[in-house]
C-alpha positions as semicolon CSV with decimal commas, in nm:
position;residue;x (nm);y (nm);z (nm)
1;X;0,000;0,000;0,000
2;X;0,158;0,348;-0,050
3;X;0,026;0,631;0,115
4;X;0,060;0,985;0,154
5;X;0,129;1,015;-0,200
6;X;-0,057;1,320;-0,461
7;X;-0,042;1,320;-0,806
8;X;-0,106;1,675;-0,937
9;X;-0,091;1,784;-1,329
10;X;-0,058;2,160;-1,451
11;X;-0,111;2,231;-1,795
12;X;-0,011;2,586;-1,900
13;X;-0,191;2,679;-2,221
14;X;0,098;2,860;-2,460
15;X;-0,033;3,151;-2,649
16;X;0,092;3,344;-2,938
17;X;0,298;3,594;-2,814
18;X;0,125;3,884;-2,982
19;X;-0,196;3,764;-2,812
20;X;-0,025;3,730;-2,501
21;X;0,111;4,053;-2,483
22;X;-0,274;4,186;-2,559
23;X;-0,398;3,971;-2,271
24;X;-0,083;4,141;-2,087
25;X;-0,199;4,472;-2,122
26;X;-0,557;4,422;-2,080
27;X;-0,451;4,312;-1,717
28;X;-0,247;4,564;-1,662
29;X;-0,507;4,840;-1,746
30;X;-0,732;4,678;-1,521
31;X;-0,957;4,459;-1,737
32;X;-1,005;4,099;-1,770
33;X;-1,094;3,850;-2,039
34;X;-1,248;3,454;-2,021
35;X;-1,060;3,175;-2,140
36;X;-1,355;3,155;-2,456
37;X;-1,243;3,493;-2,554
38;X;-0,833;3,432;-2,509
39;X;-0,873;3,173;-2,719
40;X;-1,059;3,338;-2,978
41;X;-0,813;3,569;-2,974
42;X;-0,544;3,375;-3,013
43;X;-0,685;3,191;-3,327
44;X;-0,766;3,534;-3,443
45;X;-0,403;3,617;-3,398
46;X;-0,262;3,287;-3,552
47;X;-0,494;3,338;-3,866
48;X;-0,429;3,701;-3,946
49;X;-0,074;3,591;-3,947
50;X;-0,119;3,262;-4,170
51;X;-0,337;3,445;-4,419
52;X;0,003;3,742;-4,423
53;X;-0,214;4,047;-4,314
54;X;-0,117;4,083;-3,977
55;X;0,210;4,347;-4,099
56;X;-0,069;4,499;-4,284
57;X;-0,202;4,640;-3,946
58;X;-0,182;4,918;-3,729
59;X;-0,449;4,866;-3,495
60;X;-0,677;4,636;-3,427
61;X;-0,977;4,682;-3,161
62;X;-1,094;4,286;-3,069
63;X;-1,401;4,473;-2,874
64;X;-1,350;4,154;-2,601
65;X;-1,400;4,208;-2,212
66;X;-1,697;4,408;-2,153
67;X;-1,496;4,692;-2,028
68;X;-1,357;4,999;-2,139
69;X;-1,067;4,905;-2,042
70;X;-0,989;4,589;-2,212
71;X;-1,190;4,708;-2,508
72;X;-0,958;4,966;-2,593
73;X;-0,669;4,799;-2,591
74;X;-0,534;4,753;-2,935
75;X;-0,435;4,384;-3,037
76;X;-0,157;4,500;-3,303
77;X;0,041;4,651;-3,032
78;X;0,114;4,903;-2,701
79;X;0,047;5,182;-2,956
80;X;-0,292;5,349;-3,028
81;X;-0,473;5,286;-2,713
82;X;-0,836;5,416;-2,765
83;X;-0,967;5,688;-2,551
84;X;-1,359;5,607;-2,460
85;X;-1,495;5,932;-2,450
86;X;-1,925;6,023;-2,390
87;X;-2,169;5,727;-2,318
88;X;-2,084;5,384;-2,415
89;X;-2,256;5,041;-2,277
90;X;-1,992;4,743;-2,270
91;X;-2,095;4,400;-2,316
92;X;-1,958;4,024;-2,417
93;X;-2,089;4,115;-2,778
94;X;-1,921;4,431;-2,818
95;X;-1,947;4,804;-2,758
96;X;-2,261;5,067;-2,824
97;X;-2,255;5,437;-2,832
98;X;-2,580;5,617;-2,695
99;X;-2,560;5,815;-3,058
100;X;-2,522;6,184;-2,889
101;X;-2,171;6,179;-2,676
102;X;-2,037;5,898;-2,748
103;X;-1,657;5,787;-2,897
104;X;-1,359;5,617;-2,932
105;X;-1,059;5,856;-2,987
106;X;-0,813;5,522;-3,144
107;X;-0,478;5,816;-3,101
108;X;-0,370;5,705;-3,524
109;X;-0,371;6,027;-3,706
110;X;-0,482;6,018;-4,070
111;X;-0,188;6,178;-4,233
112;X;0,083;6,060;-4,013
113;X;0,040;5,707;-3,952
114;X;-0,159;5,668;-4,293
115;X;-0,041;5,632;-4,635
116;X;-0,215;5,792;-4,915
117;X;-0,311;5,526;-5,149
118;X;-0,226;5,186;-4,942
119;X;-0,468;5,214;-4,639
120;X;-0,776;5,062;-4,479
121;X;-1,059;5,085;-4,231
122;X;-1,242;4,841;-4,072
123;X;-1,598;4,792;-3,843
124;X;-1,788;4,487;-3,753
125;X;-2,148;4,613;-3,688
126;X;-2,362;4,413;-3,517
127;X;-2,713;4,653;-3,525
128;X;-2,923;4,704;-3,865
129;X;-3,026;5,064;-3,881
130;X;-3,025;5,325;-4,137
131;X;-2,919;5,707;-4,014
132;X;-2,659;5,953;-4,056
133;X;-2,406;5,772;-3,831
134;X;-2,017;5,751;-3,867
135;X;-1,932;5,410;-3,762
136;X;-1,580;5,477;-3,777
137;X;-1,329;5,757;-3,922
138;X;-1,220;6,123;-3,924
139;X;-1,241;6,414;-4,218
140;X;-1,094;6,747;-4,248
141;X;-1,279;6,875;-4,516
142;X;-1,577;6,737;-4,776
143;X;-1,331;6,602;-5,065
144;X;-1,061;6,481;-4,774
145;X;-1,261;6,201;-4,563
146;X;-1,140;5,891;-4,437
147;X;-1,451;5,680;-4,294
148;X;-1,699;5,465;-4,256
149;X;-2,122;5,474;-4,318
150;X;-2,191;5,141;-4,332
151;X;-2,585;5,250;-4,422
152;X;-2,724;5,573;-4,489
153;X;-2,984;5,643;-4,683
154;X;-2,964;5,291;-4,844
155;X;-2,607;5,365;-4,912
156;X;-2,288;5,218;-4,787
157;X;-2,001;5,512;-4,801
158;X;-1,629;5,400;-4,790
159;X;-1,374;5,658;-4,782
160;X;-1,034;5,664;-4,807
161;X;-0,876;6,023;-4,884
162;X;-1,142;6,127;-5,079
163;X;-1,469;6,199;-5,148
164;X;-1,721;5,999;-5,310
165;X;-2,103;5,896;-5,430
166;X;-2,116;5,554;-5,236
167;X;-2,266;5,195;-5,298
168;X;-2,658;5,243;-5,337
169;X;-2,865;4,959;-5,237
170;X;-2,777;4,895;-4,918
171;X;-2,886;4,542;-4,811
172;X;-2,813;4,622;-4,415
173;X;-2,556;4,762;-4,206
174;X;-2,470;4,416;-4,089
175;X;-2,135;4,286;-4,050
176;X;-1,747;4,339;-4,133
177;X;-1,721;4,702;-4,362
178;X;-1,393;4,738;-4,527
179;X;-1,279;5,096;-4,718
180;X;-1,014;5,000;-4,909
181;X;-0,763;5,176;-5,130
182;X;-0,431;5,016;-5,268
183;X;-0,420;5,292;-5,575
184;X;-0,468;5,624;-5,691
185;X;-0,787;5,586;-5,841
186;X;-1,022;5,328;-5,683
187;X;-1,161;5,238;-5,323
188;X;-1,223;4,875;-5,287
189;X;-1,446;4,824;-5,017
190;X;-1,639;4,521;-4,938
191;X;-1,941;4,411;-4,696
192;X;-1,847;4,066;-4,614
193;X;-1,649;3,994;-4,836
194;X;-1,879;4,103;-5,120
195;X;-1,627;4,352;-5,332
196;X;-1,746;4,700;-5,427
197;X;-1,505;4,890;-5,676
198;X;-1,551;5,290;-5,702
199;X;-1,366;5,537;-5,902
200;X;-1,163;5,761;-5,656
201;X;-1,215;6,157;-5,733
202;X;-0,991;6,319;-5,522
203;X;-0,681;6,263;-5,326
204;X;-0,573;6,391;-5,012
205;X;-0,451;6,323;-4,661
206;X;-0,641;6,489;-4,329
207;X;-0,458;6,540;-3,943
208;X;-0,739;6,444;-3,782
209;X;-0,718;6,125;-3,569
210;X;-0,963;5,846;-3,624
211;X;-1,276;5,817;-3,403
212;X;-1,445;5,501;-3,354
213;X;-1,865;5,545;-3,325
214;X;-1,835;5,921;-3,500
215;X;-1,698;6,114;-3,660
216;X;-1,373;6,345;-3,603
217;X;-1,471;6,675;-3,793
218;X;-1,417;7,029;-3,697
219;X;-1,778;7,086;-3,702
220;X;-1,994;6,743;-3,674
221;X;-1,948;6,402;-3,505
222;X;-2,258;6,227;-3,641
223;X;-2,244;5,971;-3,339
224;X;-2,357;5,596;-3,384
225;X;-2,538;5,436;-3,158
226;X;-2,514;5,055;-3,343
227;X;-2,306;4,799;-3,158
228;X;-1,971;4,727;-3,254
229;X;-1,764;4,399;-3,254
230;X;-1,427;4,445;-3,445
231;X;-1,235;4,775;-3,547
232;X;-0,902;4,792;-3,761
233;X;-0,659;5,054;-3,905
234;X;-0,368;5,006;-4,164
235;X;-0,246;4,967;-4,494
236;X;-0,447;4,881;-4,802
237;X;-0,477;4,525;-4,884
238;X;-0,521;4,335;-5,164
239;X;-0,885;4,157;-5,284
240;X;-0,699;3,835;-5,173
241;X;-0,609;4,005;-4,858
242;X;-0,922;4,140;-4,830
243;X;-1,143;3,800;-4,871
244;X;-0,945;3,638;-4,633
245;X;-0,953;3,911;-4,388
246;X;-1,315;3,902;-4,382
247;X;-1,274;3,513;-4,348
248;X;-1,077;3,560;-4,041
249;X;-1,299;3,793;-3,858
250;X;-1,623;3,582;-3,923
251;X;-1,462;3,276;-3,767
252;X;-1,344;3,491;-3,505
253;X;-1,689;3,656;-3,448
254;X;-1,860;3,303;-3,478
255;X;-1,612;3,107;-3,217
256;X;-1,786;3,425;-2,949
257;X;-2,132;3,328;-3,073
258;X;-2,188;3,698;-3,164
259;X;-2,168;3,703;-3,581
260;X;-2,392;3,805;-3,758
C-alpha cells in the first residue's frame, strides 16, 4: 500500500505571443478576459498571421471584455490605445454608443500614420439601422474624408482620402465594412467579403485622428449608436487580402457566438 502520496498535473496553455502581450496589457489596465475569448483571440491572432495580413495592421480593436478598459486595448500593439470618451454600454458582444456623446478617440492620425493610397478601415457592426451615423473615421474637409457609413440612406459610403457617391442599395448595415484603397484611383471596399469597386475623385490626406462610433470633424461628429464587434486601421490590402480578412474575422466573431 503506499500512502501519503498526490499526483497533481498543470497544464499551462501557450499563447501566441502577440496575443499574449494583448492579454498582458488588458490586465495591466485593469480589465479581464475569459478563457472563450483568449482563445478566440489567439486563433484570431494565428490566422491574421497565416493568411500574411497581420504586418498589414496598425491597430486592431478585438471589442473583447466588456470593459472599457480591455476594449480599448489595441491587439496590433502598445500603440494606439483608444480613448472612450461620452456614453458607451460594454458588453460580451461588443461596444454601443448612446448616438449623442459617445466615442472612441483610437490616437492614429490620418496623415501621419496613414499612407495615401495603401490604407484601410475596418468595423464589424452588429445593429441594422439606417441614419446619418459615422461608424468609424475622421475628415478634415468634404473632398478629404477617411470613414466609414456602413448604411445611410440605403447607401454604404467607404472613404479613403477622398470623397465619393457611395454603394446604393444597401442590403443592411450588418457585418465586417472594409474601405479599401491600394491605388490612386479606386476604393475597394467590401461588406463581407462582397467587393465594391468605385472610381476615386480626389486625393488627399487629413490630421485628424480616427474616431471610432463618430466622426472626427471640426464641425460634426454624427455619433452611432449601433453595436460594434471588431475595429481595424492600416495599410491597403489586396482583394486576396481582403477576402481572407473578412474570413478571419467571421470565424473569429462566430467562435464568441456573436456574428452576424
Amino acid at each position: 500500500m503506499i500512502t501519503g502520496y498526490s499526483n497533481t498535473i498543470s497544464v499551462t496553455t501557450l499563447f501566441d505571443t502577440d496575443a499574449q502581450a494583448f492579454f498582458d496589457r488588458v490586465t495591466t489596465a485593469g480589465g479581464s478576459l475569459s478563457n472563450t475569448e483568449k482563445t478566440a483571440v489567439n486563433q484570431l491572432v494565428i490566422d491574421m498571421k497565416s493568411y500574411s495580413i497581420w504586418s498589414k495592421m496598425k491597430a486592431i480593436y478585438p471589442m473583447v471584455g466588456a470593459s472599457s478598459a480591455a476594449c480599448a486595448q489595441n491587439l496590433k500593439s502598445s500603440s494606439f490605445t483608444g480613448n472612450f470618451s461620452g456614453g458607451w454600454t460594454y458588453a460580451s458582444t461588443g461596444i454601443t454608443g448612446n448616438g449623442t456623446t459617445g466615442y472612441m478617440d483610437t490616437g492614429l492620425s490620418d496623415n501621419v500614420n496613414l499612407s495615401l493610397n495603401s490604407a484601410h478601415l475596418s468595423i464589424y457592426s452588429r445593429t441594422n439601422s439606417d441614419g446619418l451615423m459615422c461608424d468609424i473615421g475622421c475628415n478634415t474637409a468634404s473632398s478629404n474624408e477617411t470613414n466609414i457609413y456602413a448604411k445611410y440612406l440605403n447607401t454604404f459610403y467607404p472613404r479613403i482620402h477622398n470623397d465619393n457617391a457611395g454603394v446604393s442599395n444597401s442590403v443592411n448595415s450588418l457585418g465586417l465594412f472594409i474601405s479599401n484603397r491600394v491605388n490612386s484611383s479606386e476604393i475597394r471596399a467590401s461588406q463581407n467579403g462582397n467587393l465594391k469597386i468605385i472610381t476615386n475623385t480626389s486625393n488627399n490626406t487629413g490630421s485628424n485622428n480616427v474616431l471610432v462610433g463618430a466622426l472626427n470633424a471640426s464641425n460634426v461628429r454624427y455619433f452611432s449608436n449601433r453595436q460594434y464587434a471588431f475595429a481595424s486601421i492600416g495599410d491597403g490590402l489586396t482583394d486576396t487580402e481582403a477576402s481572407n480578412f473578412y474570413t478571419a474575422v467571421n470565424a473569429f466573431q462566430v467562435s464568441l457566438s456573436r456574428n452576424v
